[in-house]
VEXDO-149117 format. One record per residue (C-alpha): residue number from 0; residue in three letters; y, z, x. Coordinates in nm, 3 decimals, always signed. Example, Ala and Ser with C-alpha at 12.3 -4.5 7.8 and 13.67 -1.06 7.14 Angstrom:
residues 2
[rec 0; 'ala'; [-0.450; +0.780; +1.230]],
[rec 1; 'ser'; [-0.106; +0.714; +1.367]],
This chain:
residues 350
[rec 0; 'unk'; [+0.000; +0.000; +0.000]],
[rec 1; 'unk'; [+0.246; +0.126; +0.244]],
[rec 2; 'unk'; [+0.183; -0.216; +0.460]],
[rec 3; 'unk'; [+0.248; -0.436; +0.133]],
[rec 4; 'unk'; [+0.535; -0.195; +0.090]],
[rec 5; 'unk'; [+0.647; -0.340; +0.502]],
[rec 6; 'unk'; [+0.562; -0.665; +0.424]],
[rec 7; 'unk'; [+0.800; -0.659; +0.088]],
[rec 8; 'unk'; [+1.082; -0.490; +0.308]],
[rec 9; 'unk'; [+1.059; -0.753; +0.610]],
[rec 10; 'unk'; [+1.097; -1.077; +0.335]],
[rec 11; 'unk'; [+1.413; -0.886; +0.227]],
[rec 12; 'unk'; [+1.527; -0.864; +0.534]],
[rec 13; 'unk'; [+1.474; -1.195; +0.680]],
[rec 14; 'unk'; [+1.617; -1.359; +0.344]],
[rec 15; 'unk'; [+1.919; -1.080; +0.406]],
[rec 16; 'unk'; [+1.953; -1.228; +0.773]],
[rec 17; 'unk'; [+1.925; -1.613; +0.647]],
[rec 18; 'unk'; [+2.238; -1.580; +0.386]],
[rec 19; 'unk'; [+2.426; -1.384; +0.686]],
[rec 20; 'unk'; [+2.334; -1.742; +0.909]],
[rec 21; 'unk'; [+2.473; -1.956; +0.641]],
[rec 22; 'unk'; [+2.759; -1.786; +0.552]],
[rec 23; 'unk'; [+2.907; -1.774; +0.939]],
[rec 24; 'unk'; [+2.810; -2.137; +0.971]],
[rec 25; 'unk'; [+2.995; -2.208; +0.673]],
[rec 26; 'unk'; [+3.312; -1.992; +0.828]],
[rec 27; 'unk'; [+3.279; -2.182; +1.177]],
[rec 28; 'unk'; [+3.279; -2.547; +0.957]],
[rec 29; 'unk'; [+3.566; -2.409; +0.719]],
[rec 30; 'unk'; [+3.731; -2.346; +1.049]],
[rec 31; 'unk'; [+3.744; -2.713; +1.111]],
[rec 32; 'unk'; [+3.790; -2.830; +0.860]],
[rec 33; 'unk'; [+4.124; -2.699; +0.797]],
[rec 34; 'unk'; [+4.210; -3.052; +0.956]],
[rec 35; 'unk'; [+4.228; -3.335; +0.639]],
[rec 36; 'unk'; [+3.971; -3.556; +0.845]],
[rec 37; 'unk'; [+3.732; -3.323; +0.897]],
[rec 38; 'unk'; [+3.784; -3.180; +0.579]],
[rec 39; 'unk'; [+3.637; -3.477; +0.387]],
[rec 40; 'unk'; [+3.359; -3.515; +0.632]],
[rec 41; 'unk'; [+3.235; -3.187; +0.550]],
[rec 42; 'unk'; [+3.253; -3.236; +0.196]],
[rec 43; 'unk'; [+3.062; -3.593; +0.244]],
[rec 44; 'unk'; [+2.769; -3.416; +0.465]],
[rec 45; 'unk'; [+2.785; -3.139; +0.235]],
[rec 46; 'unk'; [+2.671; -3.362; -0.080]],
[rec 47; 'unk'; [+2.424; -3.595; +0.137]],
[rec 48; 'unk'; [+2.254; -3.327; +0.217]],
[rec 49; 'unk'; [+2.236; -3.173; -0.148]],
[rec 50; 'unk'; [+2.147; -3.502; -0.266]],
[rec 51; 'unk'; [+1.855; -3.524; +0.039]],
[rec 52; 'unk'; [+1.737; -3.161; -0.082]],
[rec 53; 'unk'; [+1.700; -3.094; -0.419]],
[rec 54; 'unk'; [+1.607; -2.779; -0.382]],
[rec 55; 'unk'; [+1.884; -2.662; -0.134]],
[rec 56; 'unk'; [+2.150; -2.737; -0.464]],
[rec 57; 'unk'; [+1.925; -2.551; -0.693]],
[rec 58; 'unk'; [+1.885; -2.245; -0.455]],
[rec 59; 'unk'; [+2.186; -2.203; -0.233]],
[rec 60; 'unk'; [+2.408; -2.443; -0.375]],
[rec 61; 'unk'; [+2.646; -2.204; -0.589]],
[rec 62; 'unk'; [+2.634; -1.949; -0.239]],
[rec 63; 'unk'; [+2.773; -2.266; -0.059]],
[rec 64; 'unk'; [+3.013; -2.405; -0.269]],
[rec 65; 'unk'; [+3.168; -2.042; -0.385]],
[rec 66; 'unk'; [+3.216; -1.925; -0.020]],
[rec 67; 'unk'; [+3.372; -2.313; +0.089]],
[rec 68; 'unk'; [+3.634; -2.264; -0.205]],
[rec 69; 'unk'; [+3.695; -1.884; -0.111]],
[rec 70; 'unk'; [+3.806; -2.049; +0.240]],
[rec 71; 'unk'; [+3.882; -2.399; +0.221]],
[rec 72; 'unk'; [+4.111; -2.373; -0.144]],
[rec 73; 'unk'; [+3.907; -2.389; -0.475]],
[rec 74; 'unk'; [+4.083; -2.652; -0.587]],
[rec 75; 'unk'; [+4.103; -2.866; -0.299]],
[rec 76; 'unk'; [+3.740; -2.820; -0.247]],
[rec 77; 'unk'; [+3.629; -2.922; -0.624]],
[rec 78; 'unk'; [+3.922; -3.255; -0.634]],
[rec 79; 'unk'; [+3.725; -3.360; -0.287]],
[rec 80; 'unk'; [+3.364; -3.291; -0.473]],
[rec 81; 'unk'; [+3.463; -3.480; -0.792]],
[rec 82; 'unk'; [+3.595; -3.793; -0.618]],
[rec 83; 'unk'; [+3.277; -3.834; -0.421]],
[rec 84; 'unk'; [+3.068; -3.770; -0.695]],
[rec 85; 'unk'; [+3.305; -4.028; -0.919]],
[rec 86; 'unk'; [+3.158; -4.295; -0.678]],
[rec 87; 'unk'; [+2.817; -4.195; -0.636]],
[rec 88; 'unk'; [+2.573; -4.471; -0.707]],
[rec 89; 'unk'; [+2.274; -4.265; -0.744]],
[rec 90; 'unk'; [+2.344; -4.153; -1.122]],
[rec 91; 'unk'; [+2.046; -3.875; -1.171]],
[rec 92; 'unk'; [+2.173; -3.677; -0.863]],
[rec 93; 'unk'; [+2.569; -3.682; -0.953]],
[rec 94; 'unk'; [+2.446; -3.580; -1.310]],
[rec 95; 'unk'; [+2.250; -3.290; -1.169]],
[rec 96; 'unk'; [+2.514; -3.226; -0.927]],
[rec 97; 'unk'; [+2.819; -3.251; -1.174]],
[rec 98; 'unk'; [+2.596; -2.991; -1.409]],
[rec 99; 'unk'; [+2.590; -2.759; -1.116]],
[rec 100; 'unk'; [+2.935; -2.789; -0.993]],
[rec 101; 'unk'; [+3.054; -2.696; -1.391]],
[rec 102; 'unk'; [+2.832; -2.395; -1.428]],
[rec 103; 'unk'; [+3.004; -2.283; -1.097]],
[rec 104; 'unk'; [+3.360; -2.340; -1.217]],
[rec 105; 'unk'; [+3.283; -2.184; -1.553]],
[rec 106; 'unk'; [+3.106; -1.858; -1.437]],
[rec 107; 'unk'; [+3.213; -1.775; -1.059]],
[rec 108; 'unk'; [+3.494; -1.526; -1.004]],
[rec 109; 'unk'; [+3.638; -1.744; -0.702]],
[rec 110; 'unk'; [+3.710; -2.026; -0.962]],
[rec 111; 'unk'; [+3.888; -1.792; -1.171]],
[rec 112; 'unk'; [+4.255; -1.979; -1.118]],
[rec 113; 'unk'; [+4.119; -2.301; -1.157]],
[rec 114; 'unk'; [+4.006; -2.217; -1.516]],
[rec 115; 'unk'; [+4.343; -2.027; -1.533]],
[rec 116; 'unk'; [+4.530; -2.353; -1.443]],
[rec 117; 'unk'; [+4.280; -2.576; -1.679]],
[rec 118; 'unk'; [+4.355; -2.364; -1.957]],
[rec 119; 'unk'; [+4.742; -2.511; -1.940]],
[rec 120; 'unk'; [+4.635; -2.878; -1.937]],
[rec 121; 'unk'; [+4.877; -2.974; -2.228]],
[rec 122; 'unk'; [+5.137; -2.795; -2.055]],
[rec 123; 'unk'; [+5.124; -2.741; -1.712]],
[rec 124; 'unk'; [+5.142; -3.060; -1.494]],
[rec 125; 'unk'; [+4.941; -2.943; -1.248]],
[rec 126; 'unk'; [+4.673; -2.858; -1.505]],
[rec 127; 'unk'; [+4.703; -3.159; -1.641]],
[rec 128; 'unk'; [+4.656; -3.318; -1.305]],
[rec 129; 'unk'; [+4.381; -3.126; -1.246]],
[rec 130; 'unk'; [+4.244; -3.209; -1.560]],
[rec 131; 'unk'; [+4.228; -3.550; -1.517]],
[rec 132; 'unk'; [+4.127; -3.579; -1.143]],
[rec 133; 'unk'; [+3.767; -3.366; -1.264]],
[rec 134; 'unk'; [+3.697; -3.582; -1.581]],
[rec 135; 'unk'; [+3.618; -3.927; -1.388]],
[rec 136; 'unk'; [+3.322; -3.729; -1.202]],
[rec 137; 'unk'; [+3.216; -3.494; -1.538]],
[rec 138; 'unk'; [+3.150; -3.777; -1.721]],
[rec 139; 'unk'; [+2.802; -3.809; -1.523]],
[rec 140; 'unk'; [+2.728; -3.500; -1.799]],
[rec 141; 'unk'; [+2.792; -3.468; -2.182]],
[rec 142; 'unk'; [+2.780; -3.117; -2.119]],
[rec 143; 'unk'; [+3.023; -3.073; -1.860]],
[rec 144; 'unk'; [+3.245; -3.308; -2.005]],
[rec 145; 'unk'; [+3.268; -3.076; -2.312]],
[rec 146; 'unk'; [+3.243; -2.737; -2.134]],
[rec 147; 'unk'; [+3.551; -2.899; -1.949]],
[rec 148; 'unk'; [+3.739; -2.991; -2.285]],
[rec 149; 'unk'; [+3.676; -2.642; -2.387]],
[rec 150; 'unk'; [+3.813; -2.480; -2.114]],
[rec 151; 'unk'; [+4.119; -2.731; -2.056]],
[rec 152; 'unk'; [+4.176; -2.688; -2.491]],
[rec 153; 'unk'; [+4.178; -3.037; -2.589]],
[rec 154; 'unk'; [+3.949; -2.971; -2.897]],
[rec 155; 'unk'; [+4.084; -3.256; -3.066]],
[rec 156; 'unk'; [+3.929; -3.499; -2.749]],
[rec 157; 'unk'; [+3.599; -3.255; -2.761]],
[rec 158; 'unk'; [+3.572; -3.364; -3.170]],
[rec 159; 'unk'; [+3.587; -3.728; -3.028]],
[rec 160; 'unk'; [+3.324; -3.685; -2.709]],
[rec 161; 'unk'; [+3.106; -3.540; -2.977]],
[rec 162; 'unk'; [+3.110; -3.795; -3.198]],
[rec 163; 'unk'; [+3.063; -4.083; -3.030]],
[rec 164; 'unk'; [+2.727; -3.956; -2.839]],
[rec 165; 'unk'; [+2.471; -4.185; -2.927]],
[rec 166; 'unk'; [+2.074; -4.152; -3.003]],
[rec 167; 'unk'; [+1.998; -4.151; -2.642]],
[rec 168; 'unk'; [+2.234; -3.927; -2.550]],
[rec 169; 'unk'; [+2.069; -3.626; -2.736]],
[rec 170; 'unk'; [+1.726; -3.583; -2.567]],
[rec 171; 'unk'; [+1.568; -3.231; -2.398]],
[rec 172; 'unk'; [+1.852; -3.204; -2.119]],
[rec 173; 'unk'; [+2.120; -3.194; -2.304]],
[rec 174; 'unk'; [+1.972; -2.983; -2.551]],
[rec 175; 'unk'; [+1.861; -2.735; -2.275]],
[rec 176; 'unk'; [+2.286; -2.794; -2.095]],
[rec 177; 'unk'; [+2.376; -2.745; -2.484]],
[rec 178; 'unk'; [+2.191; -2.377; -2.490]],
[rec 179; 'unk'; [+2.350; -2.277; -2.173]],
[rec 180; 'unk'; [+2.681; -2.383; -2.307]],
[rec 181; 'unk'; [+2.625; -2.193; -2.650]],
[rec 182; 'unk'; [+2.509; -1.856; -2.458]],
[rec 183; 'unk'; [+2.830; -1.891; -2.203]],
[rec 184; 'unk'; [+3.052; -1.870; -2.519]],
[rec 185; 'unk'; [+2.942; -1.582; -2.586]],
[rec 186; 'unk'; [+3.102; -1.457; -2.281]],
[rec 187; 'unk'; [+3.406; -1.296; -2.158]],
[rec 188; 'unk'; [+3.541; -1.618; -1.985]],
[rec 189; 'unk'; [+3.561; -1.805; -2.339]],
[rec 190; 'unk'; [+3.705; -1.492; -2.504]],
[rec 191; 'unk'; [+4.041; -1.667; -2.593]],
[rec 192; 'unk'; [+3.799; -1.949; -2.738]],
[rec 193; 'unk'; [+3.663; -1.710; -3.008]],
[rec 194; 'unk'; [+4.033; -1.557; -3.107]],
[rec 195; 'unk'; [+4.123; -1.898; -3.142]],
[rec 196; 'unk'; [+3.873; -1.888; -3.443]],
[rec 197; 'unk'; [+4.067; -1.674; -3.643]],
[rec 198; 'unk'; [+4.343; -1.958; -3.673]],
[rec 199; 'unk'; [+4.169; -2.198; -3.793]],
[rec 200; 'unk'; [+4.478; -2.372; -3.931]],
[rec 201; 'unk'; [+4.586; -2.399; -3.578]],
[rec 202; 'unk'; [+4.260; -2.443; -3.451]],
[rec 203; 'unk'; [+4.075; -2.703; -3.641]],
[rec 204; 'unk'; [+3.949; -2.945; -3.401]],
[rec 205; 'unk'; [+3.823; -2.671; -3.290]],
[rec 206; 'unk'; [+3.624; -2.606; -3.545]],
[rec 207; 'unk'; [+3.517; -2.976; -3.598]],
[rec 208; 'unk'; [+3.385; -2.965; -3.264]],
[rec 209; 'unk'; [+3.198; -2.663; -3.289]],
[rec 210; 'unk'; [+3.023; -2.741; -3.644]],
[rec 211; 'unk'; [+2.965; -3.096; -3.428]],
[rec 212; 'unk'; [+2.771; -2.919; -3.168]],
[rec 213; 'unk'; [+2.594; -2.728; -3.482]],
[rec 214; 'unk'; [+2.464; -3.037; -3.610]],
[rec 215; 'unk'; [+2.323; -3.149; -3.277]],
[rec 216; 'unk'; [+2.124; -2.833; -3.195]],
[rec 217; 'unk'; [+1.749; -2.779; -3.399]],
[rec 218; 'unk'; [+1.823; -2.551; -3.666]],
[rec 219; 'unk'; [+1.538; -2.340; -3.541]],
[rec 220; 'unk'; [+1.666; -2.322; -3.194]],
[rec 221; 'unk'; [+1.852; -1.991; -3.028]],
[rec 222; 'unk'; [+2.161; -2.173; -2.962]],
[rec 223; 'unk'; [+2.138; -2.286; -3.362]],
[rec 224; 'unk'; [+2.159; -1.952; -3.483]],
[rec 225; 'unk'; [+2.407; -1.789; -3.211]],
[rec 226; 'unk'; [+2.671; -2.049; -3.277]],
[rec 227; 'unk'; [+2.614; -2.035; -3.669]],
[rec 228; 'unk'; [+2.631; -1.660; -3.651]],
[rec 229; 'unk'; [+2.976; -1.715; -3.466]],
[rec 230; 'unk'; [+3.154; -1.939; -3.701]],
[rec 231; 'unk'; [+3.005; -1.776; -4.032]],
[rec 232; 'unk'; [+3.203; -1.449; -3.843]],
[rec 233; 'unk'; [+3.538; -1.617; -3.921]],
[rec 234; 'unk'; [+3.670; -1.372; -4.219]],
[rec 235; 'unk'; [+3.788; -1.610; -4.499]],
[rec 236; 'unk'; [+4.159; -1.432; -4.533]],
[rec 237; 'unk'; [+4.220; -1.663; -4.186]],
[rec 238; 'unk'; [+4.202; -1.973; -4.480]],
[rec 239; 'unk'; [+4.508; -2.082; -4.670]],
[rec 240; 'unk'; [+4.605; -2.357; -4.920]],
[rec 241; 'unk'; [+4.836; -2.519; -4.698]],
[rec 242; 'unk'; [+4.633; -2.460; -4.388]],
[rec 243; 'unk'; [+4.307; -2.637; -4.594]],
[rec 244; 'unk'; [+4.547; -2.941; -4.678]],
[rec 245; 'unk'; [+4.565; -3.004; -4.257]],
[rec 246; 'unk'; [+4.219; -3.034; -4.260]],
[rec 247; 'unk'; [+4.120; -3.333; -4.008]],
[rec 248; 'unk'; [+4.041; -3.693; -4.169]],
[rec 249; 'unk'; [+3.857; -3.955; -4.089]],
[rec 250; 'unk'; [+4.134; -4.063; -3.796]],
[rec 251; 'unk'; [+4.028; -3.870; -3.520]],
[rec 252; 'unk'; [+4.386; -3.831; -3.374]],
[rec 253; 'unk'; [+4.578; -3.722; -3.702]],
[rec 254; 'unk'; [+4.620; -3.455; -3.957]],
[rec 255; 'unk'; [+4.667; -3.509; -4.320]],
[rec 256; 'unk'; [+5.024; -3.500; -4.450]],
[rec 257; 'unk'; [+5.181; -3.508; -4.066]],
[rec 258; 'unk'; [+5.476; -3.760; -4.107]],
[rec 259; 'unk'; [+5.472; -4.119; -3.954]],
[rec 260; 'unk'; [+5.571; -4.137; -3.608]],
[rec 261; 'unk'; [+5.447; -3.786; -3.515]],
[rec 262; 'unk'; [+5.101; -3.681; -3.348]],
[rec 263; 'unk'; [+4.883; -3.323; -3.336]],
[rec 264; 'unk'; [+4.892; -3.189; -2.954]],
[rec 265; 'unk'; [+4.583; -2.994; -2.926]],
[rec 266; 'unk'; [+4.518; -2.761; -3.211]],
[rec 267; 'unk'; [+4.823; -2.706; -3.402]],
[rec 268; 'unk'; [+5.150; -2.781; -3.242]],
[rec 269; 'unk'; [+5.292; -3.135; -3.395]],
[rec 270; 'unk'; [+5.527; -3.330; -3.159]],
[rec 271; 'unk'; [+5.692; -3.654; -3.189]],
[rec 272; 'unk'; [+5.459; -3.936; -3.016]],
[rec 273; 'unk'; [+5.435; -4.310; -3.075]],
[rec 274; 'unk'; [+5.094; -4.345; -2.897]],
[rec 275; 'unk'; [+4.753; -4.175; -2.803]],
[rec 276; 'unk'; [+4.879; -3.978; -2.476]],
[rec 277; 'unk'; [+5.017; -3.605; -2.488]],
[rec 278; 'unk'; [+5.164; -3.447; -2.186]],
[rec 279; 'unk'; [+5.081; -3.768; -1.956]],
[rec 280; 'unk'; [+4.698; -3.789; -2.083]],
[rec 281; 'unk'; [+4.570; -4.117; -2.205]],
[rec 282; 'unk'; [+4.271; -3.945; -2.394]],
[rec 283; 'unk'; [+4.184; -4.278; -2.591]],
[rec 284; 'unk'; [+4.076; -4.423; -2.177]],
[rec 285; 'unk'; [+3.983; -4.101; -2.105]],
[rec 286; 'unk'; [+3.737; -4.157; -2.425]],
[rec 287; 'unk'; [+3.690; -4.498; -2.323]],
[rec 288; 'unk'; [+3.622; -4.413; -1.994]],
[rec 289; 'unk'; [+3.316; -4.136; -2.093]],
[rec 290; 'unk'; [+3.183; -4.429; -2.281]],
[rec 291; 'unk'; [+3.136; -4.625; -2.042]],
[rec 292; 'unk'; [+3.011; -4.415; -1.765]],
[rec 293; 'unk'; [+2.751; -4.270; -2.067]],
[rec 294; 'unk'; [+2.625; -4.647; -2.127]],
[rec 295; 'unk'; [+2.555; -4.727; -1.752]],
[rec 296; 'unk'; [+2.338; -4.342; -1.768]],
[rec 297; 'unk'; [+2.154; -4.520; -2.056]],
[rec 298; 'unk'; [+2.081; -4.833; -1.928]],
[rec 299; 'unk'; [+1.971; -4.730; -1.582]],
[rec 300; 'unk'; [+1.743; -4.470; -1.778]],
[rec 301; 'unk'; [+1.592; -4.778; -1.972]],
[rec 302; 'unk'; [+1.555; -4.997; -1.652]],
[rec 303; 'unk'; [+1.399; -4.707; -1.472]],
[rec 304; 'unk'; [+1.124; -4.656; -1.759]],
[rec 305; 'unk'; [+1.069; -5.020; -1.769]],
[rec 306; 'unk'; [+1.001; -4.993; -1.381]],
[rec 307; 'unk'; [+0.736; -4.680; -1.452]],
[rec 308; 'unk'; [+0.581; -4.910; -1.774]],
[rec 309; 'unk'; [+0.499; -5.186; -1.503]],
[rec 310; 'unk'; [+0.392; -4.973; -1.272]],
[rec 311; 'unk'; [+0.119; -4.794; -1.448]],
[rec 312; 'unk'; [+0.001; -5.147; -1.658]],
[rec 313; 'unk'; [-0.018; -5.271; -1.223]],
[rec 314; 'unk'; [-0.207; -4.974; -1.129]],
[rec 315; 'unk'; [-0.460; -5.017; -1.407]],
[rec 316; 'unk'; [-0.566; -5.376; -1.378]],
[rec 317; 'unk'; [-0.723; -5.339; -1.046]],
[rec 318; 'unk'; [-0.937; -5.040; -1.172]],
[rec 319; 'unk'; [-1.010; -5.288; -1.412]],
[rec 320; 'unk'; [-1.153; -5.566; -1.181]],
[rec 321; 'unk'; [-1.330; -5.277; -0.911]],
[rec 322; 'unk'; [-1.552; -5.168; -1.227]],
[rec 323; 'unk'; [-1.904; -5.244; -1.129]],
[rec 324; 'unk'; [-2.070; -5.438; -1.361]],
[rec 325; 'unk'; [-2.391; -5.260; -1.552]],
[rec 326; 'unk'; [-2.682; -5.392; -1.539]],
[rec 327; 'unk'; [-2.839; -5.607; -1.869]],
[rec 328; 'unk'; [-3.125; -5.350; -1.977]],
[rec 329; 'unk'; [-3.380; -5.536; -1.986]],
[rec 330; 'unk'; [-3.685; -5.461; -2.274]],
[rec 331; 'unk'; [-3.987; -5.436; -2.180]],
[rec 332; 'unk'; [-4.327; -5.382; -2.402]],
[rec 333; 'unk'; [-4.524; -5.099; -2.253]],
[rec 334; 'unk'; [-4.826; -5.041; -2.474]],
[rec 335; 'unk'; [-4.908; -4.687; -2.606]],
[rec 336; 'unk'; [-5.089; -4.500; -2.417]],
[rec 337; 'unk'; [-5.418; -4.419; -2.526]],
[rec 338; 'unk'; [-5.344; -4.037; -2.509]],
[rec 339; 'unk'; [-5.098; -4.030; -2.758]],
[rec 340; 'unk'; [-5.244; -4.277; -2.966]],
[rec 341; 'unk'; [-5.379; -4.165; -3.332]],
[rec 342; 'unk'; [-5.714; -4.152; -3.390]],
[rec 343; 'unk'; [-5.891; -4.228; -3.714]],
[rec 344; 'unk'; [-6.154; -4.003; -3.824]],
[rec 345; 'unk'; [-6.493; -4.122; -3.722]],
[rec 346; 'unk'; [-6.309; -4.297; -3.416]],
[rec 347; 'unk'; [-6.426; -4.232; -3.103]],
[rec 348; 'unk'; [-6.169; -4.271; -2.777]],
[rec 349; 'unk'; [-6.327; -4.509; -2.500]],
């Protein structure tokens, strides 16, 4: 017992001494690259070698990319990230990467200004910035695009993400991204999302996009019943007449009854605005632009199960050929033996 109890102790130890290695080989390369050149060659290697290793993202991926924003500038470090992964050609590993790089920003403590500075996205120009430098890369994910919508409080654009997923788009993974996302609102960090509910004349795309996600989720599921529970919390004195008559149509970008000439910013503010944009973002491209990247994930997903149809029909037809042939059975008339044969009464056996 006691050596088990040693053995135990020594793993510890040795994993204790191997996160104390990376951590002051991640200080020595923050060190360099405090120079812009080196800066983005880190960041390359870094993401060549998660996209090498699997396993190294899934395991000490968060541990890296934490301690690299803690000393190279969160934000810096996650603009870098997201315009490498915007032109990653291999689509499965910037999805899986994008997926961990948005868990990170939505739960770590060393991210906590960036969600700070999301949060004023319709406001802030830096948010907005911000904003818009992470979608091109997010929209590798469904998920992350609408964890980021969330966070950033463009409901209205979550209502519209939501809606135009397609068939394909709703398969195990995203229902299993969907359950995370449904348990992490639960949370402290989405605490301002869930006293947002109780204005929900201010807060109606809000809404939308939450009884959206409701639809998409079994109804037998976890997530189903969490996020039901949630919204059937809402006490009804939060619903008025004149709040009910906003209630969104079937234009994704208007209210009922707002006058000509004059858009809905983001839950409940109305400003003057000829076009689609608010605050400098184009959310109709930025729609557009989801699209798009979502129907190249879909095609290369057919392509690739095309490949894996072929492949197996290829490996089967040589089996096919290598079968020996059996051999004909071939009858032949053996007569009884004498042993078994019946004899009648009187009959004597030769």
């Amino acid at each position: 017992m006691s050596v088990i109890l040693l053995e135990g102790h020594q793993d510890r130890y040795l994993v204790y001494a191997f996160l104390t290695v990376v951590l002051l080989v991640l200080d020595v390369h923050a060190c360099i690259a405090r120079d812009p050149h080196h800066f983005r060659q880190l960041v390359v290697f870094l993401v060549h070698n998660f996209r090498l290793d699997n396993s190294l993202l899934e395991k000490r991926g968060a541990l890296i990319v934490r301690r690299l924003c803690v000393l190279l500038n969160a934000e810096r470090v996650y603009r870098e990230l997201s315009t490498i992964l915007e032109r990653e050609s291999d689509f499965d590993f910037a999805s899986i990467m994008v997926q961990a790089l948005n868990l990170i920003l939505l739960t770590s403590s060393e991210l906590s200004e960036i969600r700070d500075l999301l949060k004023q996205s319709l406001v802030n120009p830096a948010g907005k910035d911000l904003y818009v430098s992470l979608y091109a890369s997010w929209c590798h994910s469904p998920m992350a695009i609408i964890s980021l919508c969330f966070l950033a409080q463009t409901y209205q654009h979550a209502s519209a993400v939501i809606q135009s997923m397609e068939e394909e788009d709703i398969n195990v993974k995203f229902l299993v991204q969907l359950d995370k996302l449904i348990r992490l609102m639960e949370t402290p960090i989405f605490a301002y999302l869930r006293l947002q509910l109780l204005e929900p004349g201010r807060y109606i795309w809000l809404f939308k996009a939450l009884y959206g996600l409701l639809m998409l989720l079994p109804q037998q599921s976890a997530a189903f019943k969490i996020l039901k529970t949630r919204l059937k919390a809402v006490p009804l004195y939060s619903f008025n007449g004149e709040q009910l008559k906003r209630m969104p149509s079937g234009d994704s970008y208007q209210f009922r009854n707002v006058p000509d000439g004059f858009r809905t910013i983001e839950d409940g503010d109305v400003a003057k605005d000829g076009g689609s944009s608010r605050n400098g973002i184009n959310f109709a491209a930025r729609l557009q632009q989801f699209q798009q990247m979502q129907h190249q994930h879909r095609v290369l997903t057919k392509t690739q199960a095309k490949l894996r149809n072929m492949s197996t029909s290829l490996s089967k037809e040589p089996q096919r050929e290598e079968e020996p042939r059996k051999p004909q059975s071939i009858e032949v008339n053996v007569p009884p033996s004498r042993s078994s044969s019946k004899r009648g009464p009187g009959q004597l056996q030769l």
